[in-house]
Legacy VTK file of the C-alpha trace (Angstrom):
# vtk DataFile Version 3.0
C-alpha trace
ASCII
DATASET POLYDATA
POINTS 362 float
2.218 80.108 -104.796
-1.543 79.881 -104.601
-1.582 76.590 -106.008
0.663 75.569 -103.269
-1.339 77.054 -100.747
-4.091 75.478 -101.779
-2.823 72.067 -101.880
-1.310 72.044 -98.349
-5.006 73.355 -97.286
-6.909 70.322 -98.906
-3.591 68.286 -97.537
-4.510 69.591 -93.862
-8.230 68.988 -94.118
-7.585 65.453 -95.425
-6.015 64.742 -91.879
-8.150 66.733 -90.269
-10.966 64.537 -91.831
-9.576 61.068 -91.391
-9.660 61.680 -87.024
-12.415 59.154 -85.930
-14.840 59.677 -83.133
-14.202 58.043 -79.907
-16.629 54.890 -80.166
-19.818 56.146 -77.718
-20.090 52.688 -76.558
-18.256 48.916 -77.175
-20.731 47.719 -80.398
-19.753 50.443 -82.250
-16.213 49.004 -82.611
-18.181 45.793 -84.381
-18.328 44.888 -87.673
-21.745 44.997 -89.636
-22.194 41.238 -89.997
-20.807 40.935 -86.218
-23.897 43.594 -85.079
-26.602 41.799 -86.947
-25.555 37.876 -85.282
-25.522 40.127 -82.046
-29.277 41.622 -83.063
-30.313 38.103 -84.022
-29.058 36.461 -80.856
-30.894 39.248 -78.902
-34.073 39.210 -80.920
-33.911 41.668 -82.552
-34.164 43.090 -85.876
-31.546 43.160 -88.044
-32.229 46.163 -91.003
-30.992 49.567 -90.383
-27.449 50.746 -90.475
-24.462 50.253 -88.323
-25.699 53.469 -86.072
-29.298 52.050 -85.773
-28.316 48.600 -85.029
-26.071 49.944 -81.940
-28.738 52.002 -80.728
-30.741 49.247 -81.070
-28.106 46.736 -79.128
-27.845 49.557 -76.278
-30.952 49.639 -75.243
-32.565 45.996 -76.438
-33.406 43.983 -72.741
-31.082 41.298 -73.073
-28.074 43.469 -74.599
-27.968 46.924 -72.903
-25.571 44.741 -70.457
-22.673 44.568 -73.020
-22.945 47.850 -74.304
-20.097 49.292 -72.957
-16.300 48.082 -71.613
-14.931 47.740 -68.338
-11.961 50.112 -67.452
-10.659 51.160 -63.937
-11.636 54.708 -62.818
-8.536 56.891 -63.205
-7.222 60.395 -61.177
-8.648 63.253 -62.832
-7.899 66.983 -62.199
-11.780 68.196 -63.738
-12.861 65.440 -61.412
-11.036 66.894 -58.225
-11.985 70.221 -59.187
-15.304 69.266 -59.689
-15.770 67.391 -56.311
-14.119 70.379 -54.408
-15.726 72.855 -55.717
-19.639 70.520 -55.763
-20.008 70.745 -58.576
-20.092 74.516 -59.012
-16.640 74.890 -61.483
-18.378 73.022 -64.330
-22.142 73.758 -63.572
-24.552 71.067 -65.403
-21.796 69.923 -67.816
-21.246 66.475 -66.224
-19.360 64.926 -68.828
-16.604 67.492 -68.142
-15.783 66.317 -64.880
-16.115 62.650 -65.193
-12.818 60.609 -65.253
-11.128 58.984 -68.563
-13.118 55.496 -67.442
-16.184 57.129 -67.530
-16.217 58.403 -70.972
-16.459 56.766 -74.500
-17.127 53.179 -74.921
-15.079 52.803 -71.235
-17.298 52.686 -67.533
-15.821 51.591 -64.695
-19.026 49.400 -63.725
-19.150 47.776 -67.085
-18.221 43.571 -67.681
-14.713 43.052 -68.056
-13.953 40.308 -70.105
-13.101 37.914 -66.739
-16.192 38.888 -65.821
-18.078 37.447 -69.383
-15.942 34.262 -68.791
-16.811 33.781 -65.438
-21.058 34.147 -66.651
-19.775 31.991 -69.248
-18.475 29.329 -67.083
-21.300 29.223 -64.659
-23.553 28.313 -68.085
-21.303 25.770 -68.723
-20.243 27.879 -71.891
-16.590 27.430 -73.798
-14.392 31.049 -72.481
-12.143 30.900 -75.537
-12.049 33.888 -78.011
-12.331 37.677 -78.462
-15.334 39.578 -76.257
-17.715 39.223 -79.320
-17.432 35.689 -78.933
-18.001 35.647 -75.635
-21.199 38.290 -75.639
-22.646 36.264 -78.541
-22.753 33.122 -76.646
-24.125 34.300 -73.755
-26.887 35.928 -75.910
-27.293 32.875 -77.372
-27.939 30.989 -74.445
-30.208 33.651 -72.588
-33.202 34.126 -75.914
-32.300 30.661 -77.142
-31.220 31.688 -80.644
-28.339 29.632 -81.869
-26.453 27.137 -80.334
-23.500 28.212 -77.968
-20.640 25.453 -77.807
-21.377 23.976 -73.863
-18.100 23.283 -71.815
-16.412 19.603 -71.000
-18.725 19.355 -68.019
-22.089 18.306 -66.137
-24.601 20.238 -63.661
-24.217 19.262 -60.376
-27.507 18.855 -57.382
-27.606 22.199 -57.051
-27.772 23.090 -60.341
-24.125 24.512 -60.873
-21.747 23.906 -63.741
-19.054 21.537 -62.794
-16.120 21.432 -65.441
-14.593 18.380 -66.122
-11.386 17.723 -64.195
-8.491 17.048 -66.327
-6.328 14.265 -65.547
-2.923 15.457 -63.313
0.260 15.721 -65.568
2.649 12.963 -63.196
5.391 14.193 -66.278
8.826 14.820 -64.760
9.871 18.523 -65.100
11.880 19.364 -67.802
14.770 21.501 -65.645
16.078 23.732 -68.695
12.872 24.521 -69.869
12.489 25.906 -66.563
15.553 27.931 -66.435
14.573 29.333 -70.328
10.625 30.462 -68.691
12.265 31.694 -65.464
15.205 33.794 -67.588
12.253 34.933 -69.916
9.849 35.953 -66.808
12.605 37.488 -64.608
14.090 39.814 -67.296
12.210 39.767 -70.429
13.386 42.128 -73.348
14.191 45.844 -73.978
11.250 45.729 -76.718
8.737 44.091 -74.051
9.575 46.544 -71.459
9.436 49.193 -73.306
5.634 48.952 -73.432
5.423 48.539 -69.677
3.766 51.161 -67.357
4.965 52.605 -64.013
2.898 50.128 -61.879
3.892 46.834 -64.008
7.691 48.318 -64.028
7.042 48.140 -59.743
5.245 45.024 -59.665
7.294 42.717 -61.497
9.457 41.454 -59.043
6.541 40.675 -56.684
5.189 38.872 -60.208
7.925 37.335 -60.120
8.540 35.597 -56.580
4.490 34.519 -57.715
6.011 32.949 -60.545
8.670 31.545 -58.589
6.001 29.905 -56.275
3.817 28.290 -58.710
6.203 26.517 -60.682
7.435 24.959 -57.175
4.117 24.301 -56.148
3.146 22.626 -59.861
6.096 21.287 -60.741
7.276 19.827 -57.505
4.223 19.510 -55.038
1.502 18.222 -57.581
4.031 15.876 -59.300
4.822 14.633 -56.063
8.212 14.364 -56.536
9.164 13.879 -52.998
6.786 10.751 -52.683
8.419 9.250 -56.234
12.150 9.035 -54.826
13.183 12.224 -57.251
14.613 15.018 -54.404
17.655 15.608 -56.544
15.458 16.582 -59.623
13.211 19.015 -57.361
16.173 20.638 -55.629
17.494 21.223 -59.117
14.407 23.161 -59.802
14.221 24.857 -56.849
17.657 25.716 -57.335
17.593 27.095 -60.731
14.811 29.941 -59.853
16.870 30.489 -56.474
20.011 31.407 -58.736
17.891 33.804 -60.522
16.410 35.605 -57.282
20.266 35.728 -56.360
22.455 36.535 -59.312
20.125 37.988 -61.479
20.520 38.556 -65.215
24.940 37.960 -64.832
25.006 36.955 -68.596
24.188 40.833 -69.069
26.394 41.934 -66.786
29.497 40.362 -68.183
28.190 41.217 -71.658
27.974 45.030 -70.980
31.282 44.622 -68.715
32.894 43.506 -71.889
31.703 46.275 -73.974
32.955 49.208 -71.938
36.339 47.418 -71.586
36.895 47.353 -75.247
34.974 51.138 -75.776
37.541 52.233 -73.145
35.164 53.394 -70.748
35.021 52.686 -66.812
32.943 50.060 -65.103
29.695 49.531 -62.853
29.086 46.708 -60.580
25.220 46.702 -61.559
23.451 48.177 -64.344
19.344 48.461 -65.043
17.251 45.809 -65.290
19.634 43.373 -64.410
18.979 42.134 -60.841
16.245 41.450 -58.986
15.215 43.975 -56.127
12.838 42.406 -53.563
11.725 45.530 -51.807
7.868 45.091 -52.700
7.781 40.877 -51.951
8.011 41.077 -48.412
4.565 39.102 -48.457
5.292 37.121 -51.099
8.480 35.588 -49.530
6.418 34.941 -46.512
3.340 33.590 -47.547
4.608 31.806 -50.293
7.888 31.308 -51.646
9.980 30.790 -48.265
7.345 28.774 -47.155
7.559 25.965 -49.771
11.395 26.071 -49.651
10.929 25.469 -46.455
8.274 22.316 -46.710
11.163 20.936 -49.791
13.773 20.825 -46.561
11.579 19.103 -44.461
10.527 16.820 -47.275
13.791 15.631 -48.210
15.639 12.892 -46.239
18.667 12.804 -48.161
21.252 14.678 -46.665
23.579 14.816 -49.642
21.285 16.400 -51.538
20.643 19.222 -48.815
24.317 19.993 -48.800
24.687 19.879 -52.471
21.481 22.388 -52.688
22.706 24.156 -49.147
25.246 26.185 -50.948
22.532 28.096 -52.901
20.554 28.416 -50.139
23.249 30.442 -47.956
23.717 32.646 -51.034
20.218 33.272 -51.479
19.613 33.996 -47.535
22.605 35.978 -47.357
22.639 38.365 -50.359
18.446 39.072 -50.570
17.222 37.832 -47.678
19.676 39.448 -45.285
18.675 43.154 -47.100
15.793 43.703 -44.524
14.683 41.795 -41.352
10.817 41.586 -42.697
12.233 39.315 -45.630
13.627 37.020 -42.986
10.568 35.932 -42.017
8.256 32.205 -42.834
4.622 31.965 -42.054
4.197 28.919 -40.658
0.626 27.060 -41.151
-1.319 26.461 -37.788
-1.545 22.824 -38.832
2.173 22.619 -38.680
2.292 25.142 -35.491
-0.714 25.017 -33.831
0.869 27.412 -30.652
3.122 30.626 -30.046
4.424 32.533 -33.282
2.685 31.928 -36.830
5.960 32.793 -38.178
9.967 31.650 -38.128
13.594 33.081 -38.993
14.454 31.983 -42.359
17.779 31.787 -41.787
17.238 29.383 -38.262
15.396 27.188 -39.733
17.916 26.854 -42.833
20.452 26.723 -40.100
19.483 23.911 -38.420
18.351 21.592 -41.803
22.002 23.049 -43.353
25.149 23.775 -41.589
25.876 26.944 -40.718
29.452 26.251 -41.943
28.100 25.796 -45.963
27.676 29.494 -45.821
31.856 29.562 -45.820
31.274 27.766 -49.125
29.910 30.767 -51.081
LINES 1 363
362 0 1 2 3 4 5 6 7 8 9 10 11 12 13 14 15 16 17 18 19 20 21 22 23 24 25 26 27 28 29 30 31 32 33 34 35 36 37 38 39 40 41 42 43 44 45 46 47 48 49 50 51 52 53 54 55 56 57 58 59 60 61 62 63 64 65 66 67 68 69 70 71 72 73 74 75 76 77 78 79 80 81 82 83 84 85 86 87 88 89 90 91 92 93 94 95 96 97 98 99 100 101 102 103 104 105 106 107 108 109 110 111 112 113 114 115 116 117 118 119 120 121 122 123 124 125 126 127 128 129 130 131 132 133 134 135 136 137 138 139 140 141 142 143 144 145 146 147 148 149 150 151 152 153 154 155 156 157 158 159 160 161 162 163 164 165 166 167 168 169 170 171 172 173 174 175 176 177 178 179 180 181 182 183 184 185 186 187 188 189 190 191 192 193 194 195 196 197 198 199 200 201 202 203 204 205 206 207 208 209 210 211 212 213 214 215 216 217 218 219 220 221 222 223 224 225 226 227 228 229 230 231 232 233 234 235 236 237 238 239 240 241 242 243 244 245 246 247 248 249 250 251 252 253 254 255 256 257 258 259 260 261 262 263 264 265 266 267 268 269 270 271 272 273 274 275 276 277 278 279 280 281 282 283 284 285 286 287 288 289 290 291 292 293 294 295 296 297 298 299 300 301 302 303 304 305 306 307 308 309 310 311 312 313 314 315 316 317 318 319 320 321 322 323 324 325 326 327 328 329 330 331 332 333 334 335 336 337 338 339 340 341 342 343 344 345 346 347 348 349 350 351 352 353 354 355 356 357 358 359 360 361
């Protein structure tokens, strides 16, 4: 018995032993090798241990900078407490009352990593890699040490960086790709979502209709497909994200339908994670997404192709659009409208470009 006691003692400090430290600051997650190129680049010396070459790092002139990683300032109840009460419920001890983004290797006013890339890009510096890459070439460049790979690019008059424009892909789009990166985008896997958070679980849709708007605006727009004579191929694209919006994830639907039928089991017209609610993208319809749709029907001259398209349209309009008045709504550009309203009824305007009579259709 006392041997057994005694084992499941050394067990428990084994685990107790093997829980690390939160890091005190971001070069203490570095390698050895990766603090002395950091020291060098700095100039500064590179003996000591790992604990004297961070101290070193986090308070050297040109490095102090990076010492630390950016994260958002959270809620915290010590925090409230602490700023209702002035500061009286935790006396002197500070560090009790900040906010999860205020302690470890985490500060709110610290470089996030689009924040490196953006320094790096005004020094005409490559932005590809981890943040060590990114820190050591901007130490690099700043004491001179090394030689930091320089951006596709040239300084311009006034001394900014000026990346080199690459040349515009004229490459007709490829419709079922589309339809495979919309499918993947719009409803992406049980194993994907399961590492989601509350806000990204409310934002996707909005993410979405973004999505939604870009490929129209790359694929369509930029391509100039209009101009080329190819109005059937963009309506087919516009068409295949519009079924998405509308129908959702049906493939699902009918799967799981045919699962309860043969488990015995009764049915649900909709199940989770299968269609897409629009209830935050009010202002994404309007800015954005209705608006293009709406510039693709004034673009195209073919009437065929309008009809063909206008049966999609009247599905879309009537079972999203028509679930609240504000997603109705189409800013309309002051170029285009230069007096009264900035913004138009959806559903007029797809009224008069397609019959009010292909709605009958659906």
């Amino acid at each position: 018995l006392a041997f057994a006691l005694g084992t499941s003692w050394q067990k428990s400090q084994k685990k107790q032993k093997k829980q690390k430290q939160p890091y005190k600051n971001w070069f203490e997650k570095l390698q050895l090798d990766e603090l002395k190129s950091l020291c060098r680049a700095s100039r500064l010396p590179v003996s000591g241990t790992k604990a004297t070459l961070c101290e070193r790092l986090c308070s050297g002139e040109l490095s102090r900078i990076y010492a630390y990683e950016y994260a958002p300032e959270r809620l915290s109840r010590a925090r409230f407490e602490y700023d209702m009460s002035f500061g009286e419920t935790y006396g002197n001890d500070h560090a009790a009352a900040q906010r999860p983004a205020q302690q470890g290797s985490k500060r709110a006013s610290a470089l996030s990593n689009e924040d490196l890339k953006t320094m790096c890009r005004e020094k005409g510096i490559i932005v590809s890699g981890k943040r060590y890459d990114l820190v050591l070439r901007l130490l690099q460049f700043k004491s001179g040490r090394g030689d930091p790979k320089r951006a596709a690019g040239a300084m311009d008059e006034e001394g900014k960086f000026q990346p080199k424009k690459r040349a515009k892909s004229m490459k007709l789009p490829d419709v079922e790709k589309i339809k495979q990166r919309t499918f993947k985008k719009f409803f992406p896997s049980d194993e994907v979502t399961s590492k989601w958070s509350n806000n990204k679980y409310k934002y996707h849709p909005p993410d979405c209709i973004k999505f939604a708007s870009s490929i129209i605006e790359k694929e369509i727009f930029e391509k100039e497909l209009f101009e080329r004579g190819e109005e059937k191929l963009a309506w087919e694209v516009i068409n295949a994200l519009l079924y998405r919006i509308t129908v959702g994830n049906v493939e699902r639907r009918r799967e799981w339908a045919e699962e309860q039928r043969g488990e015995g089991g009764g049915l649900f017209m909709m199940i989770g994670g299968t269609d897409m609610h629009l209830g935050r993208c009010s202002s994404d319809l309007k800015y954005e997404f209705l608006p293009k749709i709406v510039k693709a029907m004034k673009a195209t001259s073919s009437k065929i192709v309008l009809e063909e398209s206008g049966i999609i349209l009247w599905d879309f309009q009537t079972r999203k659009l028509s679930e609240c008045s504000e997603f109705d709504e189409v800013f309309i550009a002051e170029s285009e409208k230069p007096t009264g309203e900035k913004s138009e009824s959806f559903k007029e305007i797809l009224n008069d470009f397609v019959p009010r009579k292909m709605e009958a259709t659906t």
